[in-house]
Structure formats: C-alpha cells, structure tokens
N, C-alpha and C positions, 0 to 999 in steps of 0.2 A: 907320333908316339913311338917309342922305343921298344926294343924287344922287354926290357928291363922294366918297364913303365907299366904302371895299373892303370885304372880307368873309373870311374863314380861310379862306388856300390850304392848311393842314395840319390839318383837323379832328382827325384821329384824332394828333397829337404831344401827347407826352405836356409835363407844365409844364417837364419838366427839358430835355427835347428843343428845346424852345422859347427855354429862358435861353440852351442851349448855343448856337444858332443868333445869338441875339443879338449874344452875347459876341463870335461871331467874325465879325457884320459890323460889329461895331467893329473888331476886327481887318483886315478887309477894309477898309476906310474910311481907316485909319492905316497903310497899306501907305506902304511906304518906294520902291515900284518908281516909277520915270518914267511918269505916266500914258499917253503914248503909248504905251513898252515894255510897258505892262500891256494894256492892249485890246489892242493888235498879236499879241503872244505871250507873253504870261503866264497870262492870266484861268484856265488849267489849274489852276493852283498853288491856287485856290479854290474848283473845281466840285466840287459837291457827289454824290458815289454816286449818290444820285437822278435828278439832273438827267441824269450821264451815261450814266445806266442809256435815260431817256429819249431821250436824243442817239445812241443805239445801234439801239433799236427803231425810230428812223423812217428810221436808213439803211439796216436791214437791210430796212424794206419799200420804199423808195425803190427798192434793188437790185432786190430779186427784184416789185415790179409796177408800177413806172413805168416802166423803163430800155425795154423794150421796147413800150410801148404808148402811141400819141396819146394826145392831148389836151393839157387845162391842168390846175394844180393850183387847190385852192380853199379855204382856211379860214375856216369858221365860228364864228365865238367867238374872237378872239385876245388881247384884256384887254393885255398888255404886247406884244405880239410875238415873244414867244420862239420860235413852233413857223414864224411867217411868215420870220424869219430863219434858222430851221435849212433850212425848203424853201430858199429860197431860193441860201445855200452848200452844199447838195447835188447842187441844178443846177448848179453852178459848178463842182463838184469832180467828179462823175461824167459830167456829159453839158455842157462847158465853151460848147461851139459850137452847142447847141439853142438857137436865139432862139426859135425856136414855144413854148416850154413855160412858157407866161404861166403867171403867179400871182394870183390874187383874193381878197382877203383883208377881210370882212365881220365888223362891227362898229357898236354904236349910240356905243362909248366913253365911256355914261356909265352902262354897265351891263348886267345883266339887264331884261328887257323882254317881259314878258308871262305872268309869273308867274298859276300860277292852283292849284286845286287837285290838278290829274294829278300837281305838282311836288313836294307832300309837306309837309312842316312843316316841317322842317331851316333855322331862325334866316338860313344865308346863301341860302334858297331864295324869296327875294323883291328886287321890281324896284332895279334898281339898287346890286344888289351885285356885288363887281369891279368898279366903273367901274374907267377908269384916267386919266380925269381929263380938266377944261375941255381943249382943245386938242392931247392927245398924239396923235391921228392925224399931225400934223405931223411931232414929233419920230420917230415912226414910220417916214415915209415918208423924213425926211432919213436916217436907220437904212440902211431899204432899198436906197436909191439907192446910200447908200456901200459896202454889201454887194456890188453890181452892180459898183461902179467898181472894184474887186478882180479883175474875171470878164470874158472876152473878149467881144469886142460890147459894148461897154458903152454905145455909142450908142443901142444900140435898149432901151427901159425892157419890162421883162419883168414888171414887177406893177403891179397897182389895189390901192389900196384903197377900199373903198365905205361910207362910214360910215351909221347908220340902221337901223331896223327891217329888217333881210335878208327877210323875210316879204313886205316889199314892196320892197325893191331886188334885189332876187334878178331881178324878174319886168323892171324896167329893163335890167337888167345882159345877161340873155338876148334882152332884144329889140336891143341894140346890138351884141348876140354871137352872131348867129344858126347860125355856124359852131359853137358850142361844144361842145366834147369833153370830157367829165369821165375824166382818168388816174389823177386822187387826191382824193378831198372828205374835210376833217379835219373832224369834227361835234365841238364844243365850247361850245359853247352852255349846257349844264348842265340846258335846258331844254325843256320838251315843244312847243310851239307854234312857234315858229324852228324848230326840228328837224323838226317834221311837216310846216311849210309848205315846207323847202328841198329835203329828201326828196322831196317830191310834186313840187316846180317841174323837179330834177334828174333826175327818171325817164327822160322822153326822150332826155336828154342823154349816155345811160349806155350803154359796149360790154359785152361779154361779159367784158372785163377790165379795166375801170374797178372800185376799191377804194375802198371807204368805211369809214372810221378812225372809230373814236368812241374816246370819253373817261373815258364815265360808264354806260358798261353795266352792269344789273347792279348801281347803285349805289345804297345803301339815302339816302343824304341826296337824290340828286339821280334818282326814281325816270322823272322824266319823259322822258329820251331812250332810253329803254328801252322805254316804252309808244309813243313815236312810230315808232320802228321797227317794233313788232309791228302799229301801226295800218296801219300804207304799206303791209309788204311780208310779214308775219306771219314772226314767228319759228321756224317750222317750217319755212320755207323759207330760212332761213339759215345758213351754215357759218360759225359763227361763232369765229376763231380767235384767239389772243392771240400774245403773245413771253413767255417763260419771263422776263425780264430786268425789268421791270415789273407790276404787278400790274391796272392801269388800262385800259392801250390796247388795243383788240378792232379786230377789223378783220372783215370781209365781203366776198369779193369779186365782183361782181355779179350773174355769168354763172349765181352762184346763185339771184336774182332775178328775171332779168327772161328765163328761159327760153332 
C-alpha cells in the first residue's frame, strides 16, 4: 500500500453492499441538482443511514457534555474531515457566539503512522493507510473556514489544523497552548502509539468533565486503541459508555479517570 493509497472504510460490507453503494455514487455524481443548491441544502436527499446515524451521536454528546463545560475541542485522526466539520457546525448551531471553543484537528494526511504489532494483522492495519492525499490539509482548511463564514464571529478563526506525527505535534501544540482545556478529544487514530502518546500528553489538560470519544474500542481489526487506553488509564477504571444509534463510538468521561 502506498503513501497515496487509502484503505476499506467498510470492512465488514458485504460484495452486494458495496456495488449497491457504488451504483449510487454514480447516481450521486449525475445529480441533476445546481451544485451550489446541492451542498447549500440538498446533500440530505443522499446521506446515508450511517452517516446520519453518526451525525446524531456526536450532537447528542456535543449536548449533554460540551454545552456546559470549558475548554477546546480536539480531533485525532480525521483522514477526510468529516467529524472536524460536524464539530465544527455544532458549535455553530448550539453555542453560535462561543469564540473560546477552539478546534484542533491533528493529522499526518498521508496516513496511518506508526503501525507496529499491539495494532494486529488486519491488511488496513499498516502505515499509511487512509491517507487522504498529497496536499488535502488545504482543501480541508478552505472547508473549515467556509463552515466558519456561515457562523457569527466569523472574524475570529476557531480552528488549527496541525499536520504530522501528533505524538510529536501534540507536545508543540500544548507548549503554544499553555491555557489548554480539553471539553471533547475525538481518538480516531485506529492505532496504539498516537493514541497512547496523545492520552499521555492530554492528562494534565483534563477536568472532571472533559469527554474522550473513541472509534475503535473494542475493535477486533483495529485492537490497538483499546490497549492504549487500558495502558494510560486501565479499563477498570473506565465507564465506558456508547449511543444505542451506532455501533462504533464509545465515550468516557473523565472525572472517571483522573479522580
């Protein structure tokens, strides 16, 4: 697999699952809508059960544990940006006028990065898969901004992004950030070494109601942020809870942690 090379975001779909998907991003491609009309307010008419099963769970925790608690947000692993642009029109739409509630959103962009054996055998469990390709940090950040210029204050820019090993821009990011408050950290990484280094850097930074979202708990391809966890902060001391609406996203919230 190539630096340039992604990896199956839907291991477990079955062949038919997969044509069907196809089929209808031709369909989706050969949309007859105005492309403006379509990103503006259509892009509904094609979201997938899934995804808005997911678009569900991060605002019901958005609600019930950012809304009331400082700090910034922070994503680790974001590969396309999907999860940086949902934080992002959350803050918009629930809390319009916080300009405090930065967003930080870490990423090498040209993949997985530091694969080893805690990670497992699983074909996409090696360095450099999911890139999302030469240069898209860019097209990302034009994303964001536009996301912003939708949302009051729009003068003041509400997110980073930091491309690179996070294992080592993490520890940049906190010295430039010495104020920093963790309200939401999204662990998507997929993998044990970024997971165990960001955990470890993020400790201090953590309240009694600071949330830490994972991805891959629990997850037989991807066993390493599972082990990073137990390694930090040991899984018997975790309440570790999900959303009925997805099968994936587990959350913790700290105060279980760190006493």
């Amino acid at each position: 697999m190539t630096e340039e090379q992604t990896a199956d975001f839907s291991p477990r779909s079955s062949k038919t699952e997969k044509a069907n998907r196809e089929a209808f991003a031709r369909v989706f491609s050969s949309s007859p809508i105005p492309p403006a009309e379509l990103v503006y307010s259509q892009l509904s008419l094609y979201l997938s059960r899934q995804e808005l099963s997911r678009m569900l769970t991060l605002s019901d925790l958005y609600r019930s544990h950012v809304l009331e608690t400082n700090g910034s947000l922070f994503e680790f692993g974001t590969c396309y940006g999907r999860t940086a642009a949902l934080l992002t029109n959350l803050r918009a739409i629930f809390e319009p006028y916080n300009f405090t509630r930065k967003l930080a959103v870490f990423d090498t962009f040209a993949g997985l990065a530091g694969c080893s054996a805690k990670d497992g055998t699983h074909e996409s469990a090696q360095d450099g898969a999911y890139s999302s390709g030469a240069g898209y940090e860019n097209h990302l950040a034009a994303v964001l901004r536009h996301h912003e210029s939708e949302a009051p204050i729009a003068h003041i820019g509400k997110h980073e992004i930091v491309k690179g090993d996070a294992a080592q821009t993490l520890d940049a990011y906190l010295r430039r950030h010495p104020e920093t408050i963790v309200a939401l950290a999204y662990f998507d990484f997929d993998i044990y070494a970024p997971t165990k280094a960001c955990l470890e850097r993020l400790r201090p930074h953590l309240t009694r109601r600071s949330v830490l979202v994972f991805d891959q708990l629990n997850c037989p391809e991807y066993p390493g942020e599972t082990v990073a966890l137990a390694e930090v902060f040991g899984l018997g001391r975790c309440d570790i809870r999900r959303s009925p609406l997805t099968p994936w996203i587990s959350y913790v919230v700290a105060g279980d942690l760190i006493g």
